[in-house]
C-alpha positions as CSV (number, residue, x, y, z in Angstrom):
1,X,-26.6,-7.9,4.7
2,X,-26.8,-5.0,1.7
3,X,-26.7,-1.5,3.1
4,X,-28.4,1.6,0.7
5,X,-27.9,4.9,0.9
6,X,-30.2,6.7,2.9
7,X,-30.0,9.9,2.2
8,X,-30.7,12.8,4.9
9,X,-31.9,10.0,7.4
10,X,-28.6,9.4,9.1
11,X,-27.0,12.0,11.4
12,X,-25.6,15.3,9.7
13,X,-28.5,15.7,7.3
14,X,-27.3,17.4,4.3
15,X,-23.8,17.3,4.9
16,X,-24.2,13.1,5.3
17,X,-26.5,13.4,2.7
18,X,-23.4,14.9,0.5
19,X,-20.6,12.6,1.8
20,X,-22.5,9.4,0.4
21,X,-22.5,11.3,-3.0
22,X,-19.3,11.9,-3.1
23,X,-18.6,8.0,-2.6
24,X,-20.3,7.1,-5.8
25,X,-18.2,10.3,-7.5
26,X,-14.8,9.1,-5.8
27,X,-15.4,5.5,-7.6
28,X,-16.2,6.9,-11.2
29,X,-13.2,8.8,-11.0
30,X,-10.7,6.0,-9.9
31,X,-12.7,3.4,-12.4
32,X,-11.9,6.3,-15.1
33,X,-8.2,6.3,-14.2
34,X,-8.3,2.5,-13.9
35,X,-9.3,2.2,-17.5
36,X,-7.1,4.9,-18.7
37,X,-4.1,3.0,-17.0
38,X,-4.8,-0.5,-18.6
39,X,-5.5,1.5,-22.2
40,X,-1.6,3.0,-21.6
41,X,-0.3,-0.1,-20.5
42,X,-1.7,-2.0,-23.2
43,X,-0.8,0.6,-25.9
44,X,1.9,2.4,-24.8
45,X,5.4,3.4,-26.4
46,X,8.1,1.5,-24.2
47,X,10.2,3.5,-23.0
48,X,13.3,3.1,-20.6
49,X,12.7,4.7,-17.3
50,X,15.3,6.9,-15.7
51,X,17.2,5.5,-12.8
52,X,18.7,7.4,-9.6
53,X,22.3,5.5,-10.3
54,X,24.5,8.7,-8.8
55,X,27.6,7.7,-7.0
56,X,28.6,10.1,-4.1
57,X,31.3,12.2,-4.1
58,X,33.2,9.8,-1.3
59,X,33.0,7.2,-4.1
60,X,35.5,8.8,-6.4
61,X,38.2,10.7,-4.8
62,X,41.5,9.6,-4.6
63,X,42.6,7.1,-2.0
64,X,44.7,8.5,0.4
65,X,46.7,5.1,0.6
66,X,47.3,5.9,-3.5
67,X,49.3,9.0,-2.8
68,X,50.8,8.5,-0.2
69,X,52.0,4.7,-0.7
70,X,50.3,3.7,2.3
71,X,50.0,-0.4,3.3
72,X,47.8,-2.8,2.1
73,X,45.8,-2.5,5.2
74,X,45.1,1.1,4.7
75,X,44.4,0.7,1.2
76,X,42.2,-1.7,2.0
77,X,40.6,0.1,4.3
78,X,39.8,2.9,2.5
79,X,39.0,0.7,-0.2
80,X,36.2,-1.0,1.8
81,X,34.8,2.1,3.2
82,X,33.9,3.6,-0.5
83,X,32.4,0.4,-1.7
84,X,30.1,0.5,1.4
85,X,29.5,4.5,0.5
86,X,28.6,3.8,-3.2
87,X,24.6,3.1,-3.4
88,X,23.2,0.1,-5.3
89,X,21.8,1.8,-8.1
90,X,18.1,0.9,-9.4
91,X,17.8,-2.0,-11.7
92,X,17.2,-0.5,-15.3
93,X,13.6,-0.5,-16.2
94,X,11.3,-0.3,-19.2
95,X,7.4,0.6,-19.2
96,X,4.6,1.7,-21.2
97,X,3.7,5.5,-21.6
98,X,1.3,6.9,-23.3
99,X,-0.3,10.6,-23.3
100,X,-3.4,8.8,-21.9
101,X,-1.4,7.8,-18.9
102,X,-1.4,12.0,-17.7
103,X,-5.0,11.9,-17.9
104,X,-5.0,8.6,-15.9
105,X,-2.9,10.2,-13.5
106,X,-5.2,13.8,-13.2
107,X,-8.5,11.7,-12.5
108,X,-6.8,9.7,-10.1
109,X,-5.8,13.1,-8.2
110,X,-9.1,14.4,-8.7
111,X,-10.9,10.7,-7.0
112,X,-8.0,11.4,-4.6
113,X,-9.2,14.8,-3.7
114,X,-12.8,13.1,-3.6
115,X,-11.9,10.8,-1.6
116,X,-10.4,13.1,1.6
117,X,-13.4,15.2,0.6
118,X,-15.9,12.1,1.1
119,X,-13.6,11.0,5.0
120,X,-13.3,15.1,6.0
121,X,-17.7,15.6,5.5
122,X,-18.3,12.4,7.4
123,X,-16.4,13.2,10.3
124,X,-18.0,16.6,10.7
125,X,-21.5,15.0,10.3
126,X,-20.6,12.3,12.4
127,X,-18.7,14.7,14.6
128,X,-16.0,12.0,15.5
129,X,-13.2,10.6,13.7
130,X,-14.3,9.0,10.7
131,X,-13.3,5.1,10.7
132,X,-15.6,3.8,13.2
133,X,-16.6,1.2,11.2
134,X,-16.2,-1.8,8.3
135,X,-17.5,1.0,5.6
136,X,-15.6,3.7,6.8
137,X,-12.5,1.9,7.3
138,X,-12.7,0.5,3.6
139,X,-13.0,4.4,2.7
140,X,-10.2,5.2,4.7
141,X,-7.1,2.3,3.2
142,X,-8.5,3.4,-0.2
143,X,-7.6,7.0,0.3
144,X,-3.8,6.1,1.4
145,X,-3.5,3.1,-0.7
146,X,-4.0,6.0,-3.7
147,X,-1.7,8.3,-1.6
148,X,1.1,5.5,-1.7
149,X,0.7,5.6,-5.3
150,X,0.2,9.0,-6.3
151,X,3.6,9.3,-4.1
152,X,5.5,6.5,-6.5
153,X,4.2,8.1,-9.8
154,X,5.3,11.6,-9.1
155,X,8.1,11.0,-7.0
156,X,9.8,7.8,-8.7
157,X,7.5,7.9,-12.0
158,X,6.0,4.3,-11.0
159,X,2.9,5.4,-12.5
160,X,3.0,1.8,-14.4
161,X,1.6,0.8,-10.8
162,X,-1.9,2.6,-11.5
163,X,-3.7,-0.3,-12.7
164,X,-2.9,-2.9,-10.1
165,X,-3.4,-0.3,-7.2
166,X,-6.7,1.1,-8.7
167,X,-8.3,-2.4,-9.5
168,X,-8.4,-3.2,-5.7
169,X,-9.2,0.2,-4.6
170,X,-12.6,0.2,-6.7
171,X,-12.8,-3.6,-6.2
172,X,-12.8,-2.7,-2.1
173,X,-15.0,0.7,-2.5
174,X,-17.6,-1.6,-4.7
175,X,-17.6,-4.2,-1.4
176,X,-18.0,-1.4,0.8
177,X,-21.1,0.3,-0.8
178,X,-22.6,-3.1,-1.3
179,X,-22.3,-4.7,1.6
180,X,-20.2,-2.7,4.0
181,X,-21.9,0.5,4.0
182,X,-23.2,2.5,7.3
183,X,-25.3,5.1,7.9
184,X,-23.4,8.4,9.2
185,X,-23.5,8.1,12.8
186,X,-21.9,8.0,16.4
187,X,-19.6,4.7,17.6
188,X,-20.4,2.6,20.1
189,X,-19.1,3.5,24.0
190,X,-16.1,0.8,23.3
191,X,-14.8,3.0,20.1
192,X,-15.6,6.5,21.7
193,X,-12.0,7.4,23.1
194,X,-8.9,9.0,21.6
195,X,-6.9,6.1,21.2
196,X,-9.1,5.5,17.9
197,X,-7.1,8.5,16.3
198,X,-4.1,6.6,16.9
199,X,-4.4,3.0,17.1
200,X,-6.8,2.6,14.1
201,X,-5.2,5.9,11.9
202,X,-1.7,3.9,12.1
203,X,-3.8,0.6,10.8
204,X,-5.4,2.4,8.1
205,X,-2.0,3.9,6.7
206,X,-0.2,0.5,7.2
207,X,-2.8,-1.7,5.4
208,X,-2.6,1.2,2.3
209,X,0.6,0.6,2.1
210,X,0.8,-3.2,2.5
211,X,-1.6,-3.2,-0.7
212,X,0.1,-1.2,-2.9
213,X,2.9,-3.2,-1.8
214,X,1.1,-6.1,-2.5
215,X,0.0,-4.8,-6.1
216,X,3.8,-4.5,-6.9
217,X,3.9,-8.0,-5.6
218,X,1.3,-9.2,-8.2
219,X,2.7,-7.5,-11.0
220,X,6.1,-8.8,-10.1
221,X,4.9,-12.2,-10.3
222,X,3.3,-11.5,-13.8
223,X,6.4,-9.6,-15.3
224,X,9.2,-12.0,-13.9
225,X,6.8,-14.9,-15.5
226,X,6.8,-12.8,-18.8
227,X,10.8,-12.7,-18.9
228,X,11.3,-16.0,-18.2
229,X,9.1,-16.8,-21.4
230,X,10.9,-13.8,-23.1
231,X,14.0,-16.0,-22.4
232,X,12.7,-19.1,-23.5
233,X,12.1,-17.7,-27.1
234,X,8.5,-17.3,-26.6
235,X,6.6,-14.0,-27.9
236,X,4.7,-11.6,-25.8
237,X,2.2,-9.2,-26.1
238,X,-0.5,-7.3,-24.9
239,X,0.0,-5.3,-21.0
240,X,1.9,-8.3,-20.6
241,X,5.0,-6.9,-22.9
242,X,4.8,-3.6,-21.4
243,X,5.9,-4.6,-17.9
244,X,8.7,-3.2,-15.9
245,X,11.7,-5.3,-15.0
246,X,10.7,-7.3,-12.0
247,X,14.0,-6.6,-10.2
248,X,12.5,-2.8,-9.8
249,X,8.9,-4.2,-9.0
250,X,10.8,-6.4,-6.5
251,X,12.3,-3.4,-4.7
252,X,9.1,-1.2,-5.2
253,X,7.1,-3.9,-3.0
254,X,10.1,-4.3,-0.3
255,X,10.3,-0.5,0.0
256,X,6.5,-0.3,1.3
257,X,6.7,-3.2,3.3
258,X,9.8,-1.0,5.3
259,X,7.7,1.4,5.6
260,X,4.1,0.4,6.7
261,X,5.9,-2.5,9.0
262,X,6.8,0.0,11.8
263,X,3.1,1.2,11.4
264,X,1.7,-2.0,12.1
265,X,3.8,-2.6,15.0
266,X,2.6,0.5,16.6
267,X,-0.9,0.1,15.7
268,X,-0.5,-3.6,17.6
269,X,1.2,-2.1,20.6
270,X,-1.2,1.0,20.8
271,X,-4.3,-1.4,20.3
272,X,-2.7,-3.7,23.1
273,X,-3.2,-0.6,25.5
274,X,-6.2,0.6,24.7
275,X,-7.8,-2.9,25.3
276,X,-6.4,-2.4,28.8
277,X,-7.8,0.8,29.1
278,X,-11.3,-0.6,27.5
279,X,-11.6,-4.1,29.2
280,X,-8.7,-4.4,31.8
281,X,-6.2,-6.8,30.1
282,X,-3.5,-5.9,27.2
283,X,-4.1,-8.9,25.2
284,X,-6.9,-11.6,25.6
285,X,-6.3,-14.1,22.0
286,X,-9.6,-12.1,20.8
287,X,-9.7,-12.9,17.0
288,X,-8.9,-10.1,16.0
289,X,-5.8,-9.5,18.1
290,X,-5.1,-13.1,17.2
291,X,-4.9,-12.5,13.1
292,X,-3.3,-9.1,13.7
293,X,0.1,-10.8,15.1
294,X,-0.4,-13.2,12.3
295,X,-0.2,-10.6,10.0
296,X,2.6,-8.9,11.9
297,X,4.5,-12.3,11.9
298,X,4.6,-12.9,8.2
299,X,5.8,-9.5,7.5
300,X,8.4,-10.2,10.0
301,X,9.3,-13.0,8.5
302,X,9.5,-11.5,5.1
303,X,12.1,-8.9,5.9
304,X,14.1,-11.3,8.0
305,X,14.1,-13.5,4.9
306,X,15.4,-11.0,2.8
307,X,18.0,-9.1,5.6
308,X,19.4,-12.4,6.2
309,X,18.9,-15.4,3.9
310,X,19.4,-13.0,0.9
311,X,15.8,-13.7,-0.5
312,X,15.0,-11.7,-3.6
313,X,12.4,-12.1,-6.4
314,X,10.0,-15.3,-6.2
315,X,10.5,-16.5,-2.7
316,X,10.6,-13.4,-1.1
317,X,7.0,-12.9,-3.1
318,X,5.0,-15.5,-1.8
319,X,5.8,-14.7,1.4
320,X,4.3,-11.2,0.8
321,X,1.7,-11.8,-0.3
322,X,0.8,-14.4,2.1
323,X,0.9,-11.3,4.1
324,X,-1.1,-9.6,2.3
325,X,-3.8,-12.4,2.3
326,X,-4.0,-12.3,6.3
327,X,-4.0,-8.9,6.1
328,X,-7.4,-9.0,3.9
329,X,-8.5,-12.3,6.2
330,X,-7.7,-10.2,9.2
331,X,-10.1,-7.2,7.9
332,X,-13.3,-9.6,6.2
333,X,-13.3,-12.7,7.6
334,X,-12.4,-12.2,11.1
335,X,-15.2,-9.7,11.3
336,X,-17.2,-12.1,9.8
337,X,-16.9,-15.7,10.5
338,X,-15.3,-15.3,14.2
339,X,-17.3,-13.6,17.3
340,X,-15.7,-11.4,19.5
341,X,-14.7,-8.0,21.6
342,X,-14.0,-6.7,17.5
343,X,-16.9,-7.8,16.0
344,X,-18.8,-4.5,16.0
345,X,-16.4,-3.2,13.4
């Protein structure tokens, strides 16, 4: 069913009334920095980025075995001790950048800033915690999912990630103004405890940064197929060209899988006791609790892979982002094809 704005009618009046504005104002800013993105990407300088490649300290001092003519098996010893010391450093890395690409980056802070604005104004209107619902939820993984990123470009200058984590995010906040959105409002009796600040939060900031993840995933794919035509002799162009190495996307989408996995695992434990609190039984094979362990299982899977088979680059993608499609199924179609003790969300 299609959901409009009403404004004023919902509880909150004004202050609803302003939240809903700043929805439409949060998704012109992050379409802006969306466009300004691909416009850098495709028109960019390449440049080589800089790389954290330090060795420690540990790594180059002398080995006491050396001076003092120690045996092979202290040598050795010593010798294993600073290889496991020295860090792996980051694969070397090229990417577009253009001037446009700091404006990109300001309007995405400023739909950023929006964004919390639009969840904070809700949740005093609504006078709860503000993800009590499919719309508000949607809201919710597009503020962290932006929050992952804005982290990466300032922190590890992956801003070369702003166009594949901005096109979901406005894809998402377009499906949730459409069709997801709900008047401002209080939750039903099954959603009105505390456990919704911590069982849902830790869901929210896992799924943001399981899609970012899975936008580093994509792009992997897309610059890993570039190289290998780049080997063959074949010509590229266009955003294409202007990839990073997909070694470094490869680590960029392992890195936020290690961190939103933990999440994930707390938000399944912490929704298993709620449920006992809320209908007297820790797990019951409801849909959703069903598809969440799914979820929880193919992430599992694709860390094991890589901790113990050794899986890098294509293999170790496929299985991401076949978590990252039950993490979407988990969300839209469970609430919508299956019935169930979830399907109010």
């Amino acid at each position: 069913m299609t959901h409009t704005f009403a404004a004023g009618a919902a509880p909150g009046g004004s202050l609803a009334s302003f939240s809903d504005g700043l929805i439409i104002a949060m998704i012109v800013a992050y379409a802006i920095g969306l466009f300004l993105f691909a416009i850098e990407a495709a028109y960019g300088r390449r440049v080589k980025l800089k790389t954290d490649d330090r060795v420690p300290a540990m790594a180059t001092a002398p080995s006491p075995a050396g001076e003092s003519g120690g045996d092979d098996f202290t040598a050795r010893g010593v010798d294993d001790e600073i290889a496991v010391s020295i860090r792996d450093p980051e694969p070397e890395a090229h990417a577009a950048v253009h001037a446009v690409g700091r404006v990109a980056l300001g309007v995405t802070i400023v739909g950023f800033l929006l964004n919390f604005a639009q969840i904070a104004s809700r949740g005093i209107a609504a006078d709860r915690w503000p993800w009590g619902n499919m719309f508000e939820f949607v809201v919710a993984i597009s503020l962290c999912s932006v929050g992952a990123f804005l982290y990466a470009a300032l922190r590890h200058r992956a801003r070369y990630l702003g166009m594949f984590v901005l096109l979901p995010v406005v894809l998402l906040l377009g499906i949730g103004v459409k069709w997801l959105y709900t008047e401002t409002g209080p939750v039903i009796p099954a959603l009105d405890s505390y456990w919704i600040a911590i069982h849902v939060t830790a869901a929210i900031i896992a799924s943001g940064a399981f899609i970012v993840s899975g936008s580093a995933t994509i792009t992997y794919l897309l610059a890993h197929r570039t190289e290998l035509k780049q080997a063959a002799g074949e010509k590229v162009t266009g955003i294409a060209a202007a990839l990073p190495s997909s070694d470094l996307l490869d680590r960029v989408a392992h890195r936020f899988v290690l961190f939103a996995f933990p999440l994930w695992t707390f938000a399944v434990i912490a929704g298993a006791i709620w449920a006992d609190e809320a209908w007297g039984r820790y797990w019951g094979w409801d849909p959703k609790e069903v598809w969440s362990f799914i979820t929880w299982t193919v992430y599992a899977a694709y860390l094991h892979a890589r901790a113990t088979a050794g899986w890098r680059g294509s293999k170790a993608a496929w299985i991401a982002l076949a978590g990252l499609a039950c993490l979407l199924f988990n969300f839209f179609g469970v609430n919508y094809l299956f019935s169930g003790l979830h399907s109010y969300a």
